[in-house]
C-alpha positions in Angstrom: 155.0 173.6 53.5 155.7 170.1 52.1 152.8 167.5 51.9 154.3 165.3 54.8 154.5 168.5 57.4 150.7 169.6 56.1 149.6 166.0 57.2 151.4 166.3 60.7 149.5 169.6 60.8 146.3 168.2 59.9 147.0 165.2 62.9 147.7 167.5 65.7 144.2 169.7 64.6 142.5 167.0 64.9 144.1 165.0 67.7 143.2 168.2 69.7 139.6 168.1 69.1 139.5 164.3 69.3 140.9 164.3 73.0 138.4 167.2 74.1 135.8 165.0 72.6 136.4 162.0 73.5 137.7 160.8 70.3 136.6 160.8 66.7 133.2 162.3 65.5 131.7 162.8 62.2 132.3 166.1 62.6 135.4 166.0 63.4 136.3 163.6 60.7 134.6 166.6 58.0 136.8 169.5 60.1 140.1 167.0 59.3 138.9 166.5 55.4 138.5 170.2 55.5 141.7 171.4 57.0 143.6 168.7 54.3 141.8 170.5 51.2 142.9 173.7 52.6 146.6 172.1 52.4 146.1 170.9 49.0 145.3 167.3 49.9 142.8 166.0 48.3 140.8 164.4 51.1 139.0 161.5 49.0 142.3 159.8 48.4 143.5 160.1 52.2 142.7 157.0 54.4 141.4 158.1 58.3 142.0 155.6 61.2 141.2 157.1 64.4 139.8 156.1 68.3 135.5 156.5 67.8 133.6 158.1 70.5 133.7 157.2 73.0 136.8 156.7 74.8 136.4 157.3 78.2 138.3 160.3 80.4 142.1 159.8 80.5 142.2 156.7 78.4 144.9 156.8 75.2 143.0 157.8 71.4 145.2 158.2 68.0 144.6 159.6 64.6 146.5 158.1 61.6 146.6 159.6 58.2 147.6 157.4 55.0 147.9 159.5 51.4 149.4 157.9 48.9 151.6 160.8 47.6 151.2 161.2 43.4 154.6 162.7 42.2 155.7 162.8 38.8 159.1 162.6 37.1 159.9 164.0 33.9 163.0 162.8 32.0 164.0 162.9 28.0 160.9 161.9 26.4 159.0 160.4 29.3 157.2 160.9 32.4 157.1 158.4 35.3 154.8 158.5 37.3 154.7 157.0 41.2 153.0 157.1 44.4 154.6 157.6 47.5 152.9 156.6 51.2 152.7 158.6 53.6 151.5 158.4 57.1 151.2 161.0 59.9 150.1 160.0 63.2 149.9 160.7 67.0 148.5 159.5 69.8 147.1 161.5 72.9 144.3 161.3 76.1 141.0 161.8 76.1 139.6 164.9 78.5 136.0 163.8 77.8 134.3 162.9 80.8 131.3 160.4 79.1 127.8 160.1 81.6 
């Protein structure tokens, strides 16, 4: 699985357990670090925007992902090496009913 698809992946985990709670925990912030390591992403260099608790029943949340890629080009006698950004992001609705 490429990088970009593993970061789609990792949006629509945690899009999921944003909406059912009501948008972005701590918790849910670690699970998302987590589920990019798994990917080979290393977490530390990925940048997490996200709709914070709480966002009220039915209302729109999102979760955006921004990793600057590291890739490496070898030619005759040299290596270049460049970054490449990357976002993944979605948007869905809270199911969270706040009291």
């Amino acid at each position: 699985m490429g990088v970009d698809n593993s970061l789609v992946s990792v949006v629509d985990y945690g899009i999921r357990a944003m909406a059912v709670e009501g948008g972005m925990t701590e918790e849910i912030e670690e699970k998302v670090r987590q589920q990019l390591n798994l990917r080979g992403i290393d977490p530390d260099q990925v940048r997490i925007e996200a709709s914070w608790q709480p966002v009220q029943f039915q209302e729109e949340i999102f979760l955006r992902l921004h990793y600057d890629y590291p890739l490496r080009l070898f030619a005759i006698e040299d290596v270049l090496e460049i970054t490449i950004p990357l976002k993944a992001e979605t948007v869905g609705i809270s199911e969270h009913v706040f009291r």
